[in-house]
C-alpha positions, 0 to 999 in steps of 0.5 A, spaced: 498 845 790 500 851 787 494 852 783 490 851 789 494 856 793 493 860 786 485 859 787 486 861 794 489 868 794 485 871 789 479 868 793 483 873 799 484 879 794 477 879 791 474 878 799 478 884 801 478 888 796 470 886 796 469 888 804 474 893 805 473 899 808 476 903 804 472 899 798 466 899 801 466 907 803 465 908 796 461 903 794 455 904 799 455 912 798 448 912 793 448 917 787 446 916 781 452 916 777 457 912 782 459 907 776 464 906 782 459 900 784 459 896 778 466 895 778 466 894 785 461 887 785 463 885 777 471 884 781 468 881 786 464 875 782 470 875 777 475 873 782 471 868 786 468 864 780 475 865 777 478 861 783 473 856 784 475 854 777 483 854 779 481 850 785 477 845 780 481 844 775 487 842 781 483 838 784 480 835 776 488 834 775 490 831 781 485 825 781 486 824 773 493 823 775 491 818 780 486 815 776 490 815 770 483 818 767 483 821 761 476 824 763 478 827 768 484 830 764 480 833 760 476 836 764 482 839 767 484 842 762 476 845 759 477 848 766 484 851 765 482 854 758 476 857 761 480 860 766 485 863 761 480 865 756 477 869 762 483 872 764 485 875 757 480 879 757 480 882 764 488 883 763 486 886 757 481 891 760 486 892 766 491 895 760 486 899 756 482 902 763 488 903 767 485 909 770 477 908 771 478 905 777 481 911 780 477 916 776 471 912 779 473 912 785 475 919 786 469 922 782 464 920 788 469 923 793 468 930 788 462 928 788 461 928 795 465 934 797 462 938 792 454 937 795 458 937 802 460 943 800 453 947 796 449 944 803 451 945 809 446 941 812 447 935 808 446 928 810 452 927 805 457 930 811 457 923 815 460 919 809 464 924 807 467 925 814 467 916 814 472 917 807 476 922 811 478 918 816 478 911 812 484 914 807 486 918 814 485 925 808 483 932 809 480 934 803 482 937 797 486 942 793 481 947 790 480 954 787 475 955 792 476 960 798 469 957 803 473 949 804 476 951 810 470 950 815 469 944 812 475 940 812 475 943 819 469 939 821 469 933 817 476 931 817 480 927 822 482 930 828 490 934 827 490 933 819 485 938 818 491 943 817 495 938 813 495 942 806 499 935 803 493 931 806 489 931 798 485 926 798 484 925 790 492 924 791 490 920 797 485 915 793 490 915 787 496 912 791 492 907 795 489 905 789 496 904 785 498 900 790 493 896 790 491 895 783 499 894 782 499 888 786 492 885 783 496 886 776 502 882 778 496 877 781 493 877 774 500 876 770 502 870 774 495 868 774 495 867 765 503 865 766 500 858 770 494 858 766 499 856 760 502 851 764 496 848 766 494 847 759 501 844 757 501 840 763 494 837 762 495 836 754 501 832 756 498 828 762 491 826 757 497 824 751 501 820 755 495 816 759 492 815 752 498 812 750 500 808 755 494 805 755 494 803 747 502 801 750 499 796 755 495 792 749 499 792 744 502 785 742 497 782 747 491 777 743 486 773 744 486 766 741 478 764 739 
């Protein structure tokens, strides 16, 4: 039951974080270089494949236990393994490129503001009025003395006038929370893996010893 409900939160995480506005904003916007979208979908298929194997490897470990199968054990356990060894790397990355995630997001959104800010009439000014109001934001701290008519028309309406309101600080604080808590989701998630593994290693040993118990001292006359 809970590496079920394991399974389930992470599919939760990884189905908001995949359609959230705040997520899909920046992942729709087309530029060349928006290296925002490839993490964006790489997150999305790694949390649903991963909780699908948990799910599986519940499912595999409670009918084992059921049927005193030593197959299904195994595959149990095969599923816990490939869970784990998917995690290590991931946690890895997490510690490695602490920061890409919020340097990729907040790259497009200085990209955005930048060509919004070069061209007046550009089609990106309705995208980066959607990023304002999502992030509920009003541009950002720069050394530019022509931004103010732009924050005027594209930001939300009574924030326009809200130095506090950068939204490269907004994105980075949205951000931490969320890859905070994914983080703990990911710690916990290995700590269970291991359990898992020991649990289902356990299980396979004593079914193959209770059956050779079962036989032991029994003969067939002939």
């Amino acid at each position: 039951l809970l590496f079920q409900l394991l399974g389930l939160s992470i599919a939760a995480l990884s189905t908001a974080t995949h359609y959230g506005l705040h997520f899909t904003l920046i992942s729709n916007i087309s530029l060349e270089n928006n290296s925002y979208r490839v993490i964006h979908q790489a997150a999305f298929y790694f949390g649903i494949g991963l909780s699908m194997t948990l799910v599986l490897a519940a499912l595999l470990s409670s009918a084992a236990t059921v049927r005193e199968s030593q197959c299904l054990t195994a595959m149990g356990f095969f599923c816990f393994a490939l869970a784990f060894c998917g995690l290590i790397p991931a946690a890895c990355w997490r510690y490695t490129h602490s920061t890409e995630v919020e340097d990729s997001m907040m790259d497009v959104y200085d990209l955005v503001y930048e060509e919004v800010r070069r061209n007046a009439s550009s089609f990106r000014r309705h995208e980066l009025t959607a990023i304002h109001e999502a992030f509920l934001c009003c541009g950002k701290h720069s050394p530019f003395g022509d931004t103010t008519d732009i924050q005027h028309e594209t930001c939300p309406p009574g924030r326009a006038r809200e130095a506090e309101q950068d939204c490269l600080q907004e994105i980075q604080d949205f951000l931490k929370k969320h890859m905070d808590f994914a983080s703990t989701l990911l710690g916990v998630t290995i700590g269970f893996m291991v359990y898992g593994m020991i649990l289902t290693s356990f299980l396979w040993f004593s079914i193959h010893f209770s059956s050779s118990l079962d036989r032991k001292g029994k003969y067939i006359l002939r």
